[in-house]
N, C-alpha and C positions, 0 to 999 in steps of 0.2 A: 868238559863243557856240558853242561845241563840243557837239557831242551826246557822250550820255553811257557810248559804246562807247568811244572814243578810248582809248588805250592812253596809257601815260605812256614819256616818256624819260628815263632818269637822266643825267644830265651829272654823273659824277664823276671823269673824264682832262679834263684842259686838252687834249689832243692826239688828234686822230683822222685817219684816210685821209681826205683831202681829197677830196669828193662825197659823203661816206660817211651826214653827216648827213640831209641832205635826201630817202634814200632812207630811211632810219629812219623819219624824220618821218612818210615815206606809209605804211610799214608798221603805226605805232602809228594811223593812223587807219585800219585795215583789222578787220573785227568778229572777236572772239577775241581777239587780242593785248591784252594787259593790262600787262604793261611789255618795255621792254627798255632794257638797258642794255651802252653799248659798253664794253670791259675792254683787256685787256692788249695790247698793241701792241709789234709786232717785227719782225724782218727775217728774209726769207727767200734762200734763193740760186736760186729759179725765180723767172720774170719774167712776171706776168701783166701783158699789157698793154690789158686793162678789167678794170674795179669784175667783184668776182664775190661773190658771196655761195652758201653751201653750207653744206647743214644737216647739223650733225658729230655728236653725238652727244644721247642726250635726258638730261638734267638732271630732278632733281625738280621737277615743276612748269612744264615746258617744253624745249626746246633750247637746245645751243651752236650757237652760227652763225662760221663760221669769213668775215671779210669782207678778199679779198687785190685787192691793185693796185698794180701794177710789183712790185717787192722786198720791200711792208709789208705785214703780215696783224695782222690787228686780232681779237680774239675779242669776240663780242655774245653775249649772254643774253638768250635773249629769253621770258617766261613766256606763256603759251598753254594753251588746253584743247582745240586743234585738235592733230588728225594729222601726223604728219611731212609725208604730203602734202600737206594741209590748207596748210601753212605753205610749204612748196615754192611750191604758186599765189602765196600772197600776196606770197612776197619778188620771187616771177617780176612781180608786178601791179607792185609799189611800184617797181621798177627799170624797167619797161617804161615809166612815165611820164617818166623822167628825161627 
């Protein structure tokens, strides 16, 4: 049984950064986080070689989160009534447990 802060995940790409989910996952059970959702996915020509997650701009009703690893950068939406900092710690928590 989930308590009732959990955040929701949209799955609507068949395709994501592989790790990418399961730091999601800990994100949406982190309190504030109300959904998110991963989006558009692309290639880059810098080569991050770890998962990086960086909070890019704020959206209505939350931020974009820009998520790169190696060559592919993925854009997440993630809704929130926390601070950019706010959201900083939690992406730093959900990753930290990887």
């Amino acid at each position: 049984m989930s308590k009732p802060t959990d955040g929701r995940l949209v799955w609507n790409h068949s395709t994501h950064i592989p790790g990418l989910i399961p730091i999601l996952e800990r994100l949406c059970q982190q309190n504030g986080i109300m959904t998110v959702t991963p989006a558009v996915i692309g290639r880059v020509k810098g080569h991050a070689p770890q998962m990086k997650l960086r909070v890019s701009v704020p959206i209505r009703g939350g931020y974009k989160v820009i998520a790169r690893q190696g060559k592919t950068v993925q854009e997440v939406f993630v809704l929130t009534h926390l601070s950019q900092d706010q959201l900083e710690n939690a992406i730093a928590v959900a990753m930290k447990i990887a």
